[in-house]
N, C-alpha and C positions, 0 to 999 in steps of 0.2 A: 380606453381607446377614445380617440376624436372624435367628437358627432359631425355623422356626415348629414349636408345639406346637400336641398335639391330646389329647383323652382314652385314644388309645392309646399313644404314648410318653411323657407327661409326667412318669406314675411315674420309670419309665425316666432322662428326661433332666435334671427338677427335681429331684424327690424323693431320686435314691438320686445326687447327682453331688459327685463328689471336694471340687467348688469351690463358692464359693457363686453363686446363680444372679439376677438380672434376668427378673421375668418380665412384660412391659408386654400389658396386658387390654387390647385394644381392638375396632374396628369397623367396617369400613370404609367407612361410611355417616357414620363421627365425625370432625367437623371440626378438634378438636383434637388428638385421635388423629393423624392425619396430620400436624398441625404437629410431634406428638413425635416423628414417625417417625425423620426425620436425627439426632435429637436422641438418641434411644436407641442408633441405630446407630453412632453418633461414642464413645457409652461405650463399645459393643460394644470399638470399634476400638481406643480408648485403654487399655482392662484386658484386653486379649485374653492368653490364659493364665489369670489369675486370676479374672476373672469371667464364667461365660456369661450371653449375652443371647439372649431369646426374644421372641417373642409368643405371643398367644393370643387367636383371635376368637371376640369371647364367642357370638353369631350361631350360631357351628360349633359349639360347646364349652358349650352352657349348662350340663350336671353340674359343670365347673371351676370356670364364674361364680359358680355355687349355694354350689358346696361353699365356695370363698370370698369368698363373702358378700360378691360386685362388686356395687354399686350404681349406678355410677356411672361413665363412662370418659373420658380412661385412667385406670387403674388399674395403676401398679406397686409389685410386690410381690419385694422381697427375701426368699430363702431364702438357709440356710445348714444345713446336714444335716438338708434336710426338712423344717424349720420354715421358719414366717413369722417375719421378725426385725425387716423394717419396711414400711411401706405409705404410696405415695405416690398422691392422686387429683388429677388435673387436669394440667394443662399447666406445667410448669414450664422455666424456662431449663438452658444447659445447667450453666451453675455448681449451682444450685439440684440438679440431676439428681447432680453428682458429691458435693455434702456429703452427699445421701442416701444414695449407694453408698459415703461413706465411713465409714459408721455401721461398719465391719466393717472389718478388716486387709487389705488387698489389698497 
């Protein structure tokens, strides 16, 4: 399963982590959201080591949504030492999901 973040660990788990991070915004009221769920979680499973993966509901979390300017869900957001490095919104397949995560060396 995804590790879910919140405004108290994300510093923590996104921000300061060895690796670079997957972080999918969602809601659980969001119908596409849910269609990305397996879909996140298969990257999860497929780069385990190299890449973590998260959520984060925006619902729980509105400072995180704020601070990055979610507009719209899902919302994933690759970090990599704490930056934003790229940003995906809407529902995509899962090929689509891994040329985004391959934007970085895994």
């Amino acid at each position: 399963m995804a590790n879910k973040w919140t405004q108290d660990n994300f510093e923590t788990e996104v921000l300061q982590s060895d690796i670079p991070v997957l972080v999918d915004f969602y809601a659980d009221w969001c119908g596409p959201c849910k269609m990305m769920a397996p879909v996140v979680e298969k990257v999860g499973e497929n780069y385990e080591g190299r890449l973590k993966v998260g959520k984060v509901n925006v619902d729980e979390n509105q400072d995180l949504a704020m601070k990055y300017r979610i507009m719209s869900i899902p919302a994933l957001l690759l970090f990599n030492k704490g930056e934003v490095i790229g940003t995906q919104v809407g529902a995509v397949s899962m090929n689509e999901l891994e040329q985004f995560v391959g934007k970085i060396n895994l």
